[in-house]
N, C-alpha and C positions, 0 to 999 in steps of 0.2 A: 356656243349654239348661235344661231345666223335665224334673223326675221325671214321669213320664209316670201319669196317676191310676189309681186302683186302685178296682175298685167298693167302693161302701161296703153294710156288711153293721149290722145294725141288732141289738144283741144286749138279751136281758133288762134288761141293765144301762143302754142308752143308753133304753132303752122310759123307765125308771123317772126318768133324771135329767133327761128331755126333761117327765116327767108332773110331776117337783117342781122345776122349775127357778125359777116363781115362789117356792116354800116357802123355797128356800136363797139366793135372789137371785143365780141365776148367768143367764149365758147359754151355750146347748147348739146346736152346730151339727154335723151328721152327718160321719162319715168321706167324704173324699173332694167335701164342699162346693165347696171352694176348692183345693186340693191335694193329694196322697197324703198326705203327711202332718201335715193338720190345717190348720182354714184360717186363713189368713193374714190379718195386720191389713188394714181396711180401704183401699185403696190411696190414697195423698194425693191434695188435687183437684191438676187438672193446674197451676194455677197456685207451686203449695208447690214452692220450691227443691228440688233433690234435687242432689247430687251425681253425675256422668256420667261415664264411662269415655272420658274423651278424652286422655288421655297415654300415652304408647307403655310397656309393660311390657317390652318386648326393648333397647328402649334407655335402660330407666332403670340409673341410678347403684346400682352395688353395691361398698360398703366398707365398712371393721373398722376399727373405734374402741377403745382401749384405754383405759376410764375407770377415775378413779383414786377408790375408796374411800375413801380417809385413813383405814385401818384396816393393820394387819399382823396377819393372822387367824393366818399361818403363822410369825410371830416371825424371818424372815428378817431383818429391819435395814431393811426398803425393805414401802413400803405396798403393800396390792395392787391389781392391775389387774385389771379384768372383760372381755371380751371383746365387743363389739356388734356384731354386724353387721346392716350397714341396705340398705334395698333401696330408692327413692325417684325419681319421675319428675324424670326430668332438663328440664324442660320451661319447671316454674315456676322452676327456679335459672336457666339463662339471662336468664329476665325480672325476676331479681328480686326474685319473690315466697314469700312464706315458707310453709312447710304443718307442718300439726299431725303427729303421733306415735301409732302402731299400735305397743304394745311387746307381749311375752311373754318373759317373764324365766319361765328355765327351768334344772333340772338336769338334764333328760331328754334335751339335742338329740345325746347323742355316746351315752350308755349307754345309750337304752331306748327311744330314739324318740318320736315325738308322732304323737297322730291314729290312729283306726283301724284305719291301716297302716303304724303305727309309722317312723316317717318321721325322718329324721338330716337334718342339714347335711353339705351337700357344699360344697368347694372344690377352684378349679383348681391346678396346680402350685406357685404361688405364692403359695397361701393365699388367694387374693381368693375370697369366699364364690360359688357359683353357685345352689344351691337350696334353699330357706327350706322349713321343714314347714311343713304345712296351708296354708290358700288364702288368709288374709289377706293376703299378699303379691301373690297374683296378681287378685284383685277390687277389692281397696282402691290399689294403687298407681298405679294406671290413674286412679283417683276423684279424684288428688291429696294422697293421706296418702303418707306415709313409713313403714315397716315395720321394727320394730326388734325383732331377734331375742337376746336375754341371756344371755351362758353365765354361772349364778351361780358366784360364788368357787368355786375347785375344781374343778368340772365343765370339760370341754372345753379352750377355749383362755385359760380365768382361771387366773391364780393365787391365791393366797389358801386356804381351806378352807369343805368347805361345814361348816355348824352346823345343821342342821334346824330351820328358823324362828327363828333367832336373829337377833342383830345382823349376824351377817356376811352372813347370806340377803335380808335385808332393806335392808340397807346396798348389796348388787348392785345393785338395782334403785332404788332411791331414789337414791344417786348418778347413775344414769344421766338422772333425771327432774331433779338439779341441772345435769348437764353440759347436756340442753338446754334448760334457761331461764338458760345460761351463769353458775354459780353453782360449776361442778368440773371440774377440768381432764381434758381428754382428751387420747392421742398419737395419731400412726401405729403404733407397735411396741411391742411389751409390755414392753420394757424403754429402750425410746429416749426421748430429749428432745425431738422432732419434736409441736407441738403442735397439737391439731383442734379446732376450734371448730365447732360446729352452727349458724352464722350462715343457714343454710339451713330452720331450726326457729323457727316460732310460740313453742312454748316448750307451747303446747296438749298433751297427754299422756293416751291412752287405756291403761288396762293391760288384759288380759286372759288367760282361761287355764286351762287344767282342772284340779282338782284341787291339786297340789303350784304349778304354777305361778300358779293361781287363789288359791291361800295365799299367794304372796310379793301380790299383789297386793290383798288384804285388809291385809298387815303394813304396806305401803309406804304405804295409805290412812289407815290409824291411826296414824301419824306426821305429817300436816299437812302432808306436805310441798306448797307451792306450785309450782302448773304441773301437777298432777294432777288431770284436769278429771273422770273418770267410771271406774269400776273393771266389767270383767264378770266375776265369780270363777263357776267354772263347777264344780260340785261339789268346794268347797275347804273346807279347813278353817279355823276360825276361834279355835281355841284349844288345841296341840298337846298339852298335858295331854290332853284329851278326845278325842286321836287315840289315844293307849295306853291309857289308862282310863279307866272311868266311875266316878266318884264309888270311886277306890278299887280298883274290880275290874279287872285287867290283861284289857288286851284281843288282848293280841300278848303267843307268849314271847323278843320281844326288845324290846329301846329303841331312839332316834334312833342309837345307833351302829352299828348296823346298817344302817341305812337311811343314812345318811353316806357308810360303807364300800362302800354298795352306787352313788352315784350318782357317786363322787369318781375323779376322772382318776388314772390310775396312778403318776401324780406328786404329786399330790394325797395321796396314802395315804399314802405315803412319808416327806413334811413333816409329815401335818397329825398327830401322834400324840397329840398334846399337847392337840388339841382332842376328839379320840377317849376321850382319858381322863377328860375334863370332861363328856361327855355321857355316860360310864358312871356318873362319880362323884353328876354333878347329877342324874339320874333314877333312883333308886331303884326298882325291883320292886317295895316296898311299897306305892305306890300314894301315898306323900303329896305333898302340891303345896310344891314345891321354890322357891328365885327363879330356875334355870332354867325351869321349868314357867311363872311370873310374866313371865317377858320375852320368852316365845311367846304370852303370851297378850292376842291383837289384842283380845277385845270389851272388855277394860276400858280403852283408847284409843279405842274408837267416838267417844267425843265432841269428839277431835281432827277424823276424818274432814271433806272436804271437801268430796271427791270425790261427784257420784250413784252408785246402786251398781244395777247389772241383775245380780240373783243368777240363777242357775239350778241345779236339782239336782233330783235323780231320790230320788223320795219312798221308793224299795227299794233306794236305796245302801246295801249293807253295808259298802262301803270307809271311805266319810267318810260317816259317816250326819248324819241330816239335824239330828243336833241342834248341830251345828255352824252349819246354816242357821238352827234359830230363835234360839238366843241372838246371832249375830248382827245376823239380822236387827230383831228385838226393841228391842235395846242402837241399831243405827241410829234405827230412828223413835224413840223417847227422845231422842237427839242431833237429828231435826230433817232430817235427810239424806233427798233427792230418792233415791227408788227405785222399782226395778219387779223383779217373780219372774217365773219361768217354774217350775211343778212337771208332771213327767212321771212314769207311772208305773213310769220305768224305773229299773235300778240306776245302778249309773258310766258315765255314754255319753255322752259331749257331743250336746249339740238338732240340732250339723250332722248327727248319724246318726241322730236321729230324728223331725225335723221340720224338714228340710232349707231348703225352698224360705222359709216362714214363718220361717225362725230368719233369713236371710242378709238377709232384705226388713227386721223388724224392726231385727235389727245395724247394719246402712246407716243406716237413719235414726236410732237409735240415735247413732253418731258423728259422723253430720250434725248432729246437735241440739247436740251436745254440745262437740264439737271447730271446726267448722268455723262453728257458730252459729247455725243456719236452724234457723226459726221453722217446723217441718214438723208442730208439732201432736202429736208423740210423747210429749210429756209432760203430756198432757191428755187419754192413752188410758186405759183402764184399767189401772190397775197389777199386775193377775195374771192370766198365763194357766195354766188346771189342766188336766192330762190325767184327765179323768173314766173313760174307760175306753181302751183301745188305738184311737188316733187320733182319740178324741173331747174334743174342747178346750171350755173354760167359762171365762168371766172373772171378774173381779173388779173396780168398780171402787177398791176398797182392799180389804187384806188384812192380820188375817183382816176379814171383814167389822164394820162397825161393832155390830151386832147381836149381836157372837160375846159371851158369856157365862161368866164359869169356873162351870160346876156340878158340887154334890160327888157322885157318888155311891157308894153304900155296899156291903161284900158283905156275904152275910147265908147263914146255913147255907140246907141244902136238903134232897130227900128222902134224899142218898147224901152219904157222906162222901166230900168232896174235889169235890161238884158244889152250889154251890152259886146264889143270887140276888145281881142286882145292883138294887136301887134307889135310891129318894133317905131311904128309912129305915133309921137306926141300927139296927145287929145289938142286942141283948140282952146289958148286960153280963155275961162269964163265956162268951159264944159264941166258937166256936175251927174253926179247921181245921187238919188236919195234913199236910206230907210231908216227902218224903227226902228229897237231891239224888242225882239219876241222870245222871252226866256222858255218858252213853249219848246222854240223850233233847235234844230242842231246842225250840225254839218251834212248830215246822209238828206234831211228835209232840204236842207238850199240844195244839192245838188239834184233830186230829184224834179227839182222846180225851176230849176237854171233856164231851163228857154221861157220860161212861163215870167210874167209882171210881176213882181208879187211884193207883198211891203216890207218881208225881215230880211233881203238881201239884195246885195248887188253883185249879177254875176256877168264876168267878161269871158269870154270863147272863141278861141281860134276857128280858123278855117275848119274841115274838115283836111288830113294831114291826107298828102301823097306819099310821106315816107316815113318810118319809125322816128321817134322824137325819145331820144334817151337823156333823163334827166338822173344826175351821180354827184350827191352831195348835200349842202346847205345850201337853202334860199333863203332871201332875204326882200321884203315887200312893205316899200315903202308909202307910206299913207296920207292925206296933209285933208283933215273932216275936221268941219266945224257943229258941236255939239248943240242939242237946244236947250239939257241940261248942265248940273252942277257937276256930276260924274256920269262915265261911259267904258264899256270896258269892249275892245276890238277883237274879232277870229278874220283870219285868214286861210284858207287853204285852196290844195291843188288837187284837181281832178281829170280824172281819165274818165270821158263821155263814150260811151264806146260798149261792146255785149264783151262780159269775159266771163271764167272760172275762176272763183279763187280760195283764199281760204277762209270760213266764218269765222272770222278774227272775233267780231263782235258776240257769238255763243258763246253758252260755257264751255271750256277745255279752250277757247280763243285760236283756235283752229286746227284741233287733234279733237280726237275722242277713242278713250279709254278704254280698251279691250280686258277680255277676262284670261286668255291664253296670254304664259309669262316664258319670255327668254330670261338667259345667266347669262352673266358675267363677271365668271372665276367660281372660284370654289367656294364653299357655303359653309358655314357650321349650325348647330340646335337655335343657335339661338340668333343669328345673323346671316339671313340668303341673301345673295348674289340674284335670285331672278326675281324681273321686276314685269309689270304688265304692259302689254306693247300696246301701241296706240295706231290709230289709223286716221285722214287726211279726212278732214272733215269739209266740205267746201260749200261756195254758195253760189249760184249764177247772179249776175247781178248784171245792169245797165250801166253804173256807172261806179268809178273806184276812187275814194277820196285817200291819196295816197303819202300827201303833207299838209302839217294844220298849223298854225301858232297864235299864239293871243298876247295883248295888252292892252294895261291900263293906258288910254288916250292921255294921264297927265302922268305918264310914268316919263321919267323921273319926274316925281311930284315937283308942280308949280308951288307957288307963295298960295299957299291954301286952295280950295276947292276952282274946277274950270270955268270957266265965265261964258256962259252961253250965250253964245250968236260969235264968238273970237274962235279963229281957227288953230287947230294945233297940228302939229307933225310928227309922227311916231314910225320907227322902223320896225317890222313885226321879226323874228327870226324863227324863221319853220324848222321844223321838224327835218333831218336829215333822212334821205329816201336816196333809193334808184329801184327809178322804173324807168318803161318803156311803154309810150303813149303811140299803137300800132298805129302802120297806116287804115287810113277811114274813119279814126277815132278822132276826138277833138280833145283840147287842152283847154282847164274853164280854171281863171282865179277867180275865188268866190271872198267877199268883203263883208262880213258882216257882223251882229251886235256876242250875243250872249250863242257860246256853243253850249247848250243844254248835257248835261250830265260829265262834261269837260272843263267849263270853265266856271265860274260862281256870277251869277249875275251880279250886276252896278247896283246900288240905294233906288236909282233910280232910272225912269224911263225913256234913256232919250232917243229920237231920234237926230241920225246922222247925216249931213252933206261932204260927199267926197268932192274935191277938187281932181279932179282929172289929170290936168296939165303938171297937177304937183305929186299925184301918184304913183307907183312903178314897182314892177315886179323884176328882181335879179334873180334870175335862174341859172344852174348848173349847168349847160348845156353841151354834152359832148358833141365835137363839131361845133360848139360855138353858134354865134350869128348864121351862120354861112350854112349850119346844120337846119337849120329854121327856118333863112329861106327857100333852100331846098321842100323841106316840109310840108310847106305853106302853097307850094305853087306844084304844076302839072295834075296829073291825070288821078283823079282818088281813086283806090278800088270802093270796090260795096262789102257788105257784109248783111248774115241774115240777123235777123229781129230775133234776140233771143226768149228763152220761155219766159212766159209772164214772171214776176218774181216781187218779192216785196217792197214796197215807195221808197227805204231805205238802202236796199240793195244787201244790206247781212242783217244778223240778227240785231232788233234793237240793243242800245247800249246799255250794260247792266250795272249799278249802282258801284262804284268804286269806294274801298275802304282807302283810307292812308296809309296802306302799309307796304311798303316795296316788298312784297313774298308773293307766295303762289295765290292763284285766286281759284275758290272751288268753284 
């Protein structure tokens, strides 16, 4: 069944990316081309293998494997056991024939649900599993894959404890990838000697997974393990340091133990204390990188990786922001690893709920390519699709583009204090700007305020642009403030000044919203459907788009004790990885300032801040380079109208974030 299309509507913003689409080397096809939500890869010729829906989902094989870690996470005397349960056409074992591995190794399937509509596993009186979350069980099983559902250590029906991205998180699912390419033993019963062998298993192994389970599924890749053919981490993180802070500055006021406590079976709590107090002891509040912090963190094993990787993540994710997408993705192409992105301009939402039809057609072959082996041509597509504006998709065919450039640019005073210029010329040694920290204010308040004086920020702004300004990648903005206190904690970010559409990243549903009419996909049984509820593009007019952000601690790496105020210090920030495209008539603003309000944890205390100018600098991605920018910066602006009034923020204000990498209701 097919989302039924939605007309497309043509806004400022699709005008401008269709008018520079040669300048940026994308390609721009309208809402509603190909499908409601964005169109979909070009369809294989008919002759290209595809995988077919001819195995009965009602009567395939559903059983629970108890794979053995070769760890004792919970110090019991007896190693632990994970729970699997799998779901698999009975069709090819009759005959024979072996089939590859659908996994999602998850802490979520008992405590918090998966998917949209937060979705648990069920079983019948006897434990034998009946419904699998989300639909990969019910599309892919039918295709000939096997579906394997992971309850990690601790969670659900494992025992063991969970560690939040540590060995034991990791060790879940990576044992499960040895037991099927018969490398770790497996039981029937979680404490019995009855042993399973997956003689029914290629040994082929797809992971995938939103977020927290999209994290075991980066860890398990960065270990090498053999039989791990392609990973799809779906806004996940990739170095759990960098989920609690950035360079320093605490991003949550709690740690992994928390988030432990919150996903761990109520037997699980019980045993694991021990591991509870290792994850208070090893993550300090200070913000320094611990060797627990070292042994979460996957991109410095990227060069293990083997696995292809189809990343995907929502370029307004506040939960796992995306700079967890660029260092990893970054750290891969260095290591040589076969990949492909999807950027959306939503928050935390998996592509099933925002680019449904396209996302299941791409995924198929996807696994086709990968698992099952068919030459379908997926891996000679382009390797990025961007949401340019709500439901408007651009490709790439690499990314960022080979064209992309780091240029520095500079701020420079202006006619007001705290509003200043951004060019490619050095300020004046002895130029300064100053402000407070206002744990009040946030990134959407500076940038509302940007041409305005005002004391919690310093914002610097380009010209109005003559021509599209596409920025594809990570920036990096370098700072050198002298504090008036003992501690100070920095935000940076980048903004597009300028009338758009886009999507209310900042509402709930973080820029979808929830429909009650449901499509399938695949066949259903009593107790496990295939159709799920479709969602629709939720958006917000706004003035202005803050579209990269980053923070730190000003003495990160901590100095010989607290910083000594009136002495200046120098801190590099590393933003958030984006691609946007800042139209012509719009302007380009770095905004510098204290405490990002509901983002970052404010400092002990109050200080304010003096930038050095001449020692300041913003390195931007910039496709075209310098030469892109001057172009930009010089000739003829167009105009554009004043869009509708709309709120000082520009989306919905920000709503209290939990610590927990999963869905947010």
């Amino acid at each position: 069944m097919e989302i039924r299309a939605r007309g497309a509507r043509w806004s400022y913003r699709t005008l401008v990316a269709v008018a520079s689409a040669a300048l940026c080397g994308v390609l721009v096809a309208p809402a509603g081309a190909a499908h409601a939500t964005g169109p979909a890869p070009a369809a294989p010729p008919s002759k290209v293998k595809v995988s077919e829906p001819v195995h009965s989902y009602e009567n395939a094989i559903r059983e629970t494997v108890w794979v053995d870690t070769g760890l004792d996470g919970d110090g019991d005397g007896r190693t632990d056991r994970v729970a699997v349960d799998i779901v698999r056409p009975s069709e090819p074992a009759r005959r024979g024939r072996k089939i590859p591995v659908i996994m999602d190794a998850s802490p979520y399937y008992s405590c918090c649900g998966r998917g949209n509509e937060s979705q648990r596993k069920t079983y019948d009186a006897d434990g034998n599993p009946l419904s699998f979350p989300l639909y990969y069980d019910n599309y892919f099983v039918p295709r000939g894959y096997a579906f394997a559902a992971v309850d990690l250590a601790g969670t659900n029906r494992s025992d063991g404890c969970v560690d939040v991205g540590g060995r034991s998180d990791i060790q879940s699912a990576k044992a499960v990838v040895d037991w099927l390419n018969g490398r770790a033993p497996g039981y029937a019963t979680l404490t019995g000697t009855t042993a399973v062998r997956a003689d029914w298993s290629t040994g082929a192994t797809g992971m995938i997974g939103k977020s927290y389970d999209g994290t075991v599924a980066n860890g398990v890749a960065a270990t090498g393990v053999k039989g791990l053919r392609t990973i799809v981490p779906i806004g996940a993180i990739s170095s759990w340091y960098d989920y609690y802070f950035q360079q320093g500055a605490p991003l949550y006021s709690s740690g992994p133990d928390w988030l432990s406590n919150y996903v761990e079976s109520p037997a699980a709590r019980a045993r694991c204390q021990a591991v509870q107090r290792d994850l208070v002891d090893g993550a300090p509040r200070s913000g320094d990188r611990t060797p627990l912090w070292n042994e979460r963190d996957y991109v410095r094993d990227a060069r293990k990786v083997k696995a292809s990787v189809f990343a995907v993540h929502g370029m307004q994710d506040l939960n796992v922001r995306t700079k967890h997408l660029g260092q990893w993705w970054d750290a891969l192409a260095d290591a040589g690893v076969e990949r492909k992105i999807w950027l959306s301009q939503t928050g935390h939402v998996d592509p099933f709920d925002f680019r449904r039809t396209a996302w299941t057609d791409t995924l198929h072959r996807w696994f086709d390519h990968y698992l099952l082996g068919y030459a379908n041509g997926i891996d000679r597509e382009p390797m990025a699709d961007i949401e340019r504006a709500p439901d408007q998709w651009s490709t790439d065919r690499v990314w960022p583009p080979r064209t992309t450039a780091t240029t520095t640019l500079r701020p420079g005073t202006g006619g007001l204090p705290g509003v200043g210029t951004l060019t490619r010329t050095a300020a004046k040694p002895g130029a300064t700007e100053t402000f407070t920290d206002d744990r009040r204010l946030g990134e959407q308040d500076w940038a509302a305020a940007v041409d305005r004086s005002t004391a919690a920020k310093s914002g610097f702004v380009t010209a109005p642009l003559s021509r599209p300004l596409r920025l594809s990648g990570s920036s990096k903005v370098t700072v050198t403030a002298t504090p008036s206190t003992t501690g100070a904690h920095l935000s940076a970010v980048l903004v597009d000044l300028g009338p758009d559409t886009i999507r209310d990243y900042g509402a709930a549903g973080e820029g979808i919203t929830t429909l009650t009419e449901r499509t399938c996909w695949g066949p259903s049984t009593t107790a496990d459907s295939s159709c799920y509820r479709e969602t629709a593009t939720r958006t917000a007019t706004v003035g202005h788009t803050v579209f990269s952000r980053g923070w730190a601690d000003l003495g990160h790496p901590a100095p010989d004790g607290p910083l000594v105020p009136g002495t200046p210090y120098t801190v590099t920030l590393e933003l958030a990885a984006s691609d946007h495209v800042v139209p012509a008539g719009h302007r380009l603003a770095l905004i510098v300032a204290g405490t990002d309000r509901g983002l970052v944890d404010p400092p002990a205390t109050t200080p304010t801040l003096t930038l050095d100018l001449a020692r300041t600098a913003a390195r931007l991605p910039l496709v075209g380079g310098a030469a892109a920018f001057d172009r930009a910066t010089t000739g003829t602006v167009p105009s554009y109208s004043t869009p509708p009034a709309s709120r000082p923020s520009g989306v919905a204000p920000h709503r209290p974030t939990q610590p927990i990498p999963g869905d947010r209701s």
